[in-house]
KOLGUDO-51468 format. One record per residue: x negated, y, z of N, C-alpha, C, CB in turn. Coordinates in nm, 2 decimals, always signed. Glycine has a CB too. Layout:
BEGIN
+--------+--------+--------+--------+--------+--------+--------+--------+--------+--------+--------+--------+
!   n.c1 !   n.c2 !   n.c3 !  ca.c1 !  ca.c2 !  ca.c3 !   c.c1 !   c.c2 !   c.c3 !  cb.c1 !  cb.c2 !  cb.c3 !
+--------+--------+--------+--------+--------+--------+--------+--------+--------+--------+--------+--------+
!      X !      Y !      Z !      X !      Y !      Z !      X !      Y !      Z !      X !      Y !      Z !
...
+--------+--------+--------+--------+--------+--------+--------+--------+--------+--------+--------+--------+
//
This chain:
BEGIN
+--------+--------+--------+--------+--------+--------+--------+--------+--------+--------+--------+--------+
!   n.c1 !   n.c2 !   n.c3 !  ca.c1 !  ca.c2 !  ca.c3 !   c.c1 !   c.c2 !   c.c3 !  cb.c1 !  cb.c2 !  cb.c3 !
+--------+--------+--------+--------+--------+--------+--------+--------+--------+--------+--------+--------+
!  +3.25 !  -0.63 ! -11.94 !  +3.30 !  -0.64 ! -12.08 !  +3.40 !  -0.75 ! -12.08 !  +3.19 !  -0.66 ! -12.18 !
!  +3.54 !  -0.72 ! -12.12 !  +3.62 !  -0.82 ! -12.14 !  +3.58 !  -0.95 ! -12.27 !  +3.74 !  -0.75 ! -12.17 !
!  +3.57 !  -1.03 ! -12.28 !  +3.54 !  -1.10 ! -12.41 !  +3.66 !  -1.15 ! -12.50 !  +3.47 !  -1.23 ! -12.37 !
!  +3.78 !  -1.14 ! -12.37 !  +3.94 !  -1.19 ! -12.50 !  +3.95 !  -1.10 ! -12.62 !  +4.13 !  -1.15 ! -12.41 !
!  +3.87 !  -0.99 ! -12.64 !  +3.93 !  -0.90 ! -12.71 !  +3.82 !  -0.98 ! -12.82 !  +3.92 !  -0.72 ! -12.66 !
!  +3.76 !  -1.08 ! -12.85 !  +3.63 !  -1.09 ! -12.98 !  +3.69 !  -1.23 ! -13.00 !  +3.42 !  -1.08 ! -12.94 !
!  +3.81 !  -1.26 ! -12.90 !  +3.88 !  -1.41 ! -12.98 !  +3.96 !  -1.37 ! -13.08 !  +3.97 !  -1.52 ! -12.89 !
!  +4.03 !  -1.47 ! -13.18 !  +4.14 !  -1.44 ! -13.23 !  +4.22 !  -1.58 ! -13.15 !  +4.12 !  -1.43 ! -13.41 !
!  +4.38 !  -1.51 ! -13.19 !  +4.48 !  -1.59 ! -13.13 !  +4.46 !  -1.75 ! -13.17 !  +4.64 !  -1.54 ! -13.17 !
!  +4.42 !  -1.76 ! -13.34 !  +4.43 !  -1.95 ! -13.31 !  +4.34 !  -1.96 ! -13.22 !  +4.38 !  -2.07 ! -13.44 !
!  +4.16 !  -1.90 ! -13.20 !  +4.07 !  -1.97 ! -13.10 !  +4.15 !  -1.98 ! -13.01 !  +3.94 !  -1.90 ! -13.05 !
!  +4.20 !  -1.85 ! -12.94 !  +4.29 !  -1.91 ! -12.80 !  +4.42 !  -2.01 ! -12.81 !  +4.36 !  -1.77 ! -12.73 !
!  +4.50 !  -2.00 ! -12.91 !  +4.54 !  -2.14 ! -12.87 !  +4.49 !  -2.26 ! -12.91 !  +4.64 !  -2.16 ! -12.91 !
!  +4.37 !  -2.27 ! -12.96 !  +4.28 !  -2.41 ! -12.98 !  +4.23 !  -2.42 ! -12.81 !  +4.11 !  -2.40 ! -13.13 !
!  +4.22 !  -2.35 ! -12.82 !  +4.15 !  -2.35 ! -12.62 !  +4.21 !  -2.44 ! -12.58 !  +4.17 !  -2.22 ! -12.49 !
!  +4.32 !  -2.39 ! -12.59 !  +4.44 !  -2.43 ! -12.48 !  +4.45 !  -2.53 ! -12.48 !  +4.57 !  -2.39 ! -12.48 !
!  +4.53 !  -2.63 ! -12.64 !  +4.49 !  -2.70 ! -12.67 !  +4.42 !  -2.77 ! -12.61 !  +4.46 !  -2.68 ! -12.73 !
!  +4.31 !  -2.76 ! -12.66 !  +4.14 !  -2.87 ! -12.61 !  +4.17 !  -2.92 ! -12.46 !  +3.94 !  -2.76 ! -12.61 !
!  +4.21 !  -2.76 ! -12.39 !  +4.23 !  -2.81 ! -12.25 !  +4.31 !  -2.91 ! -12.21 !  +4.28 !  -2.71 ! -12.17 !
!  +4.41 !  -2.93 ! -12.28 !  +4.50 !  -3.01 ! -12.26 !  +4.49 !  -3.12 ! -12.31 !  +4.60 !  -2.97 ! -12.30 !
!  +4.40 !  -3.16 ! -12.40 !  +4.37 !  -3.30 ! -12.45 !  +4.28 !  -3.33 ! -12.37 !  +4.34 !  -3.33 ! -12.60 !
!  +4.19 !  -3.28 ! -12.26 !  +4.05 !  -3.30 ! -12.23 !  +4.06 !  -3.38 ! -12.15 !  +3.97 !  -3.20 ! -12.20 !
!  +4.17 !  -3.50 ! -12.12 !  +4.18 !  -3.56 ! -12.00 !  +4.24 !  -3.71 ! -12.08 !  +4.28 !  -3.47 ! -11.88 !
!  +4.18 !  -3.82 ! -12.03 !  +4.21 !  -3.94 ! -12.12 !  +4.36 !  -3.95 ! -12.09 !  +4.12 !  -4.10 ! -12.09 !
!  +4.40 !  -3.94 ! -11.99 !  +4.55 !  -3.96 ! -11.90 !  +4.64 !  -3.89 ! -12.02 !  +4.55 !  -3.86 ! -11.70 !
!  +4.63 !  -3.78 ! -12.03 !  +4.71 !  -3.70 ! -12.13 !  +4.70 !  -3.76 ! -12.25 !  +4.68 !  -3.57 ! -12.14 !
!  +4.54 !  -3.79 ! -12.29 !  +4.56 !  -3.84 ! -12.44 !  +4.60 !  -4.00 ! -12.43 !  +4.40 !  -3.82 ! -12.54 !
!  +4.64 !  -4.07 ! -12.34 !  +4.72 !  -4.19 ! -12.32 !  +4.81 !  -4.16 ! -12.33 !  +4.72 !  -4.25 ! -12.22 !
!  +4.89 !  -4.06 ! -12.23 !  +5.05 !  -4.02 ! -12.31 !  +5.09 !  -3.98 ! -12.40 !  +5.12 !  -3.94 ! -12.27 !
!  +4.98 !  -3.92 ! -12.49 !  +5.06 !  -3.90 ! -12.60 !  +5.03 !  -4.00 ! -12.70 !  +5.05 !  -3.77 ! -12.66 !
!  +4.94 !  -4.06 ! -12.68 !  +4.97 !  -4.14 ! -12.76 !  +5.06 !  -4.29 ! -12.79 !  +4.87 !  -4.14 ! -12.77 !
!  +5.13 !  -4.28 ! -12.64 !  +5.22 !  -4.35 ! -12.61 !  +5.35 !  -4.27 ! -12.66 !  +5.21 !  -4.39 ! -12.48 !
!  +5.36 !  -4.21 ! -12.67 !  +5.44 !  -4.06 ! -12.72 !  +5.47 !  -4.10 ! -12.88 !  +5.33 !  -3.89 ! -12.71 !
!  +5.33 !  -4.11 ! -12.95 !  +5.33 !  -4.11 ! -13.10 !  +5.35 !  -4.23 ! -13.13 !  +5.20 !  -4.05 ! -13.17 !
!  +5.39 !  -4.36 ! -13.08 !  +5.41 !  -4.46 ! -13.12 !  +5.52 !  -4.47 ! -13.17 !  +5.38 !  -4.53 ! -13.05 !
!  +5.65 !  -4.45 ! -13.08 !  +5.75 !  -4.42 ! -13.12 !  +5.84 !  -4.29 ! -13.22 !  +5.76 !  -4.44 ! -13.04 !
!  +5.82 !  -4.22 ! -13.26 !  +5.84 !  -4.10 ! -13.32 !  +5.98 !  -4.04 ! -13.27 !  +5.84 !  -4.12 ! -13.48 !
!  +6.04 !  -4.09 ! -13.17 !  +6.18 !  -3.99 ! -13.12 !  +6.17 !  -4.01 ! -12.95 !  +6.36 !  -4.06 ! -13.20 !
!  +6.23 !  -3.96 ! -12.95 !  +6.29 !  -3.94 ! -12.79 !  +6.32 !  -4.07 ! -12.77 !  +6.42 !  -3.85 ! -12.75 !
!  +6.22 !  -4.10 ! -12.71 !  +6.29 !  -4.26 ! -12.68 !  +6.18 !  -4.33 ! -12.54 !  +6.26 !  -4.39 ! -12.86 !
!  +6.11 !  -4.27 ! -12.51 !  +6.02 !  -4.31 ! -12.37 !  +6.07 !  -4.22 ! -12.26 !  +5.85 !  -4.28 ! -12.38 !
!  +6.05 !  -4.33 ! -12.13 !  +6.09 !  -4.26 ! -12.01 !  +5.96 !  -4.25 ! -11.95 !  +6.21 !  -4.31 ! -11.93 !
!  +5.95 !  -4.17 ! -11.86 !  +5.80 !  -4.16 ! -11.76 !  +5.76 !  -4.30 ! -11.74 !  +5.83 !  -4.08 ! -11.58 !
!  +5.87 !  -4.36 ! -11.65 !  +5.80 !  -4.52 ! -11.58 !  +5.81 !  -4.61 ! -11.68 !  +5.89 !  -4.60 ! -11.43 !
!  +5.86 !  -4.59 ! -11.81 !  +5.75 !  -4.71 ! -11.93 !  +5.61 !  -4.63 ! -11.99 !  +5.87 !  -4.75 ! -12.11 !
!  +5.57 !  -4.56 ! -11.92 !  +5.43 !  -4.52 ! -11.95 !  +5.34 !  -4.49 ! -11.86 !  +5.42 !  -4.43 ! -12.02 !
!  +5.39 !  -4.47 ! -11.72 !  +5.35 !  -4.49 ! -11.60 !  +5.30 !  -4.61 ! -11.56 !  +5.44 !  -4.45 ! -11.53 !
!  +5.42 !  -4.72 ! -11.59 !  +5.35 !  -4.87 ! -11.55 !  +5.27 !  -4.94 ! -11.64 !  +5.46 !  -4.98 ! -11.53 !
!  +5.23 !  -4.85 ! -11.70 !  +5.11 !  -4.94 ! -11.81 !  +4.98 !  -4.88 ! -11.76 !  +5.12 !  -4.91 ! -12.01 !
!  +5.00 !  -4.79 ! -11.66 !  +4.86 !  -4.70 ! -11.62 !  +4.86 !  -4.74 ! -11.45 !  +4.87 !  -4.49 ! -11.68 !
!  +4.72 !  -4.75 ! -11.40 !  +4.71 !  -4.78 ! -11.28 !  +4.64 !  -4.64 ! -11.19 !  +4.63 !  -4.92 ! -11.28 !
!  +4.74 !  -4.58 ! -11.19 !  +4.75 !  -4.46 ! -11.08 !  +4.86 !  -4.36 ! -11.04 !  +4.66 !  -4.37 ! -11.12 !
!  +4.81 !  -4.29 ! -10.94 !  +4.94 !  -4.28 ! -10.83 !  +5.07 !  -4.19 ! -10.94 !  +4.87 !  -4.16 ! -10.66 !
!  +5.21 !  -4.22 ! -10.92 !  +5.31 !  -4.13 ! -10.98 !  +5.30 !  -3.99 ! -10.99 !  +5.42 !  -4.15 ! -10.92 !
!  +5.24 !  -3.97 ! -10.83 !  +5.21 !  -3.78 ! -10.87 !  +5.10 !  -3.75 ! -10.97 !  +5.16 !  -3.68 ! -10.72 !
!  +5.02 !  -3.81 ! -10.98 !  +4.89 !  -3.79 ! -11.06 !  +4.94 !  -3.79 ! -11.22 !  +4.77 !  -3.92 ! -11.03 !
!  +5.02 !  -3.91 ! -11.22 !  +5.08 !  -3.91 ! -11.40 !  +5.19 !  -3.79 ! -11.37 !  +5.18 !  -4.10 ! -11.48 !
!  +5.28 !  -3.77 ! -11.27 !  +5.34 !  -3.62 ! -11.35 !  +5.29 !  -3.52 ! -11.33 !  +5.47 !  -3.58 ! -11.32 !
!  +5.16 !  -3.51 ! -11.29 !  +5.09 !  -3.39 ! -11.29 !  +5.06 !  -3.38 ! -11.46 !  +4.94 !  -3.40 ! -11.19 !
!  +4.99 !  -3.50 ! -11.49 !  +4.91 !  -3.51 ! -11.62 !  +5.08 !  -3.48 ! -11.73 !  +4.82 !  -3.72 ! -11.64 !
!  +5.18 !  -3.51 ! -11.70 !  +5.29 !  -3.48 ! -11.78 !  +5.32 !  -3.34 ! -11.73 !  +5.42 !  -3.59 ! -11.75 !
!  +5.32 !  -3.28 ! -11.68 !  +5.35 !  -3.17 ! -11.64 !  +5.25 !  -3.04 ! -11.72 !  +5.34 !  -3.18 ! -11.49 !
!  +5.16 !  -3.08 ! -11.76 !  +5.02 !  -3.00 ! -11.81 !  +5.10 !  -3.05 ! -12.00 !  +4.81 !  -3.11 ! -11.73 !
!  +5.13 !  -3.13 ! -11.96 !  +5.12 !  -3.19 ! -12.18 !  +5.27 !  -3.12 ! -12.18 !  +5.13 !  -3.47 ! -12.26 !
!  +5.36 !  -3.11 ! -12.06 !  +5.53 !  -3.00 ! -12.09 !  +5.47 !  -2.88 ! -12.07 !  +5.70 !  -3.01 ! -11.95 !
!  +5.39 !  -2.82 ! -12.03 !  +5.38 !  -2.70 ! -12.03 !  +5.35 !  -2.62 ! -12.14 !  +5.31 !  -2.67 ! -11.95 !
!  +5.22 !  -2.73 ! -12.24 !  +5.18 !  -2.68 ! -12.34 !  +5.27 !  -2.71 ! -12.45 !  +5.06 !  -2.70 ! -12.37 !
!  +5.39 !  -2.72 ! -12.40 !  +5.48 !  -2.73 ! -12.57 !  +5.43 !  -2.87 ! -12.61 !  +5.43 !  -2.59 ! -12.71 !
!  +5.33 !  -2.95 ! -12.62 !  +5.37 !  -3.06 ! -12.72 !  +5.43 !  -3.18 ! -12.63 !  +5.25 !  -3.10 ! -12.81 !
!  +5.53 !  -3.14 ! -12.53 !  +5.58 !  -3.29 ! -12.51 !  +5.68 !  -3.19 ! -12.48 !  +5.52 !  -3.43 ! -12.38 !
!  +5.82 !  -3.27 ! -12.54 !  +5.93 !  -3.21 ! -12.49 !  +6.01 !  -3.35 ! -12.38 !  +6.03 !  -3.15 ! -12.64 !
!  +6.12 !  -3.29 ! -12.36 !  +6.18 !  -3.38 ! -12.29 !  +6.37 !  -3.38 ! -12.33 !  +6.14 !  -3.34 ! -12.13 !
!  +6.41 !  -3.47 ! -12.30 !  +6.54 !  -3.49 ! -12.32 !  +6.67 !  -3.60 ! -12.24 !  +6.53 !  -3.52 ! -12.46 !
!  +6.74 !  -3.53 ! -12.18 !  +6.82 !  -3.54 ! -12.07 !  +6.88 !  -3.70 ! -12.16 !  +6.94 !  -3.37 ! -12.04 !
!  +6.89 !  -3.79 ! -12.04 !  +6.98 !  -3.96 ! -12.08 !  +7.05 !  -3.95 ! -11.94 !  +6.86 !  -4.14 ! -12.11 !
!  +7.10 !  -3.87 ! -11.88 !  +7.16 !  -3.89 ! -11.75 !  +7.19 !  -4.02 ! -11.71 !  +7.27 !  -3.83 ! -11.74 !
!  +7.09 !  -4.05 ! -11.62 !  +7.01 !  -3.99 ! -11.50 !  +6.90 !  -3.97 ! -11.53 !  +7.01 !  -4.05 ! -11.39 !
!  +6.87 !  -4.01 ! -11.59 !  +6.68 !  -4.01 ! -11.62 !  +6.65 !  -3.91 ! -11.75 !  +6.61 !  -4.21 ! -11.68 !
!  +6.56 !  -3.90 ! -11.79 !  +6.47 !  -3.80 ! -11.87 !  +6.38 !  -3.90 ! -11.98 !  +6.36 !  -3.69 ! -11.76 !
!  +6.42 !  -3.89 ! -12.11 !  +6.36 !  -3.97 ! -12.21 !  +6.26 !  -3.82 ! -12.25 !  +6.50 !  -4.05 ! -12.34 !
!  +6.12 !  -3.88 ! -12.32 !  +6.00 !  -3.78 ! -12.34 !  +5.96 !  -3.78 ! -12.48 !  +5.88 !  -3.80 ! -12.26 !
!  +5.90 !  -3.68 ! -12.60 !  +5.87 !  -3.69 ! -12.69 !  +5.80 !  -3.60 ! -12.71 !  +5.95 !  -3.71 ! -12.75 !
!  +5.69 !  -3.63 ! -12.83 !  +5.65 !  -3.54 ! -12.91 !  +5.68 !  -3.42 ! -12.97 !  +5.65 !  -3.57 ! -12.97 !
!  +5.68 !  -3.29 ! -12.96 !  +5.73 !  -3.20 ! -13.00 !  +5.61 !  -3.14 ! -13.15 !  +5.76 !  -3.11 ! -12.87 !
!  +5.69 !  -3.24 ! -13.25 !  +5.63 !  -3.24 ! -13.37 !  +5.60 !  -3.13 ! -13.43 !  +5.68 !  -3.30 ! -13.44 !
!  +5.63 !  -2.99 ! -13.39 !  +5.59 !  -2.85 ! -13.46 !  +5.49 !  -2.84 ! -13.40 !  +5.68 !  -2.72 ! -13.44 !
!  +5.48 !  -2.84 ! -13.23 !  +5.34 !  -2.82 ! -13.15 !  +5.23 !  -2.91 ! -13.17 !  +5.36 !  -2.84 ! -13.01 !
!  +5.23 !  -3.03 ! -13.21 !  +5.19 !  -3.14 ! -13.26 !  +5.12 !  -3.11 ! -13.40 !  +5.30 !  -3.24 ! -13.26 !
!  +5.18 !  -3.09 ! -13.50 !  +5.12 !  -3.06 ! -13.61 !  +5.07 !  -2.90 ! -13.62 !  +5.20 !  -3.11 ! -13.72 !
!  +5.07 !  -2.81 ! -13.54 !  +4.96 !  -2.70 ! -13.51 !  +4.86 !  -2.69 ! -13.44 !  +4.99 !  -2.61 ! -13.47 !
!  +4.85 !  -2.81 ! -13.33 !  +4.72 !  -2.85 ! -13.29 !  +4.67 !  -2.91 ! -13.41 !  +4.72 !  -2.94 ! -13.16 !
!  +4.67 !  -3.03 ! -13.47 !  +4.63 !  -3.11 ! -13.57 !  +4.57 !  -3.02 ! -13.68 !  +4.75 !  -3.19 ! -13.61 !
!  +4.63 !  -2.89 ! -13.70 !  +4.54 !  -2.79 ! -13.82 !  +4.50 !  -2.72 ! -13.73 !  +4.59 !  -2.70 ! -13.96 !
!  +4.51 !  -2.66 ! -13.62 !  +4.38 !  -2.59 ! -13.56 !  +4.24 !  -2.71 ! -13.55 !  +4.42 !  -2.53 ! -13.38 !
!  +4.29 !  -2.79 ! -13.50 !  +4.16 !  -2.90 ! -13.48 !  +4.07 !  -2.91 ! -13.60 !  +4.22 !  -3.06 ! -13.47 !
!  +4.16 !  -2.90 ! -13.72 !  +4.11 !  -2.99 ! -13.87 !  +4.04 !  -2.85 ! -13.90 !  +4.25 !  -3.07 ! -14.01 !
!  +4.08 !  -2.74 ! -13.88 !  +4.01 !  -2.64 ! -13.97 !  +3.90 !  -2.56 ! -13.90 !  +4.11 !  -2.53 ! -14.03 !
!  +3.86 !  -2.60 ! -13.79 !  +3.74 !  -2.59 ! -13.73 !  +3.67 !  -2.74 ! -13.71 !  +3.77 !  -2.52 ! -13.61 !
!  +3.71 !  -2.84 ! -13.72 !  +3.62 !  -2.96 ! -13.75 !  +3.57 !  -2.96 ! -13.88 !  +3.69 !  -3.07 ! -13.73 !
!  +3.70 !  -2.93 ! -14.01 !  +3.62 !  -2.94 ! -14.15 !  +3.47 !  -2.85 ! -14.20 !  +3.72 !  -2.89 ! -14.26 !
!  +3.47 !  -2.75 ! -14.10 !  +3.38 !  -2.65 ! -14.14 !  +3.24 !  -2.67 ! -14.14 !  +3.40 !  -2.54 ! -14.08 !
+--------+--------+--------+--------+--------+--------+--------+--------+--------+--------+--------+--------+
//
């Protein structure tokens, strides 16, 4: 028996979600993310505040770009990172309307 068929689409993207917050590393980046409200962080000012290896944090960045809520934006040569505040505030009411209940 398949079970996807007895979710509805928010459960599955709350999943996804959850998956993606379920790691302190990620919820460090973003919340280094949300401090500033624009494009304005690069990887290695949030990398050097954390004590582990570079591939490990762009793994953990690579997982928070995939799910839409970190975007990125070109400063040639380097890559400034942000919040992607539409993806951001649809996690935030999936969260809230299954926490309020």
């Amino acid at each position: 028996m398949n079970c996807n068929n007895v979710f509805t689409e928010r459960q599955l993207t709350l999943a996804k979600y959850a998956k993606v917050l379920s790691h302190p590393i990620r919820l460090f980046i973003l919340n280094e993310l949300l401090k500033t409200g624009t494009c304005s962080k690069y990887s290695s000012d949030i990398h050097n505040k954390l004590s582990i290896a570079r591939s490990t944090f762009c793994q953990h960045l690579k997982v928070l770009r995939e799910s839409d809520l970190v975007i990125e934006e070109m400063d040639f040569p380097r890559i400034k990172y942000c919040i992607n505040r539409n993806k951001w505030n649809e996690t935030k009411e999936l969260f809230s309307h299954i926490i309020s209940r």
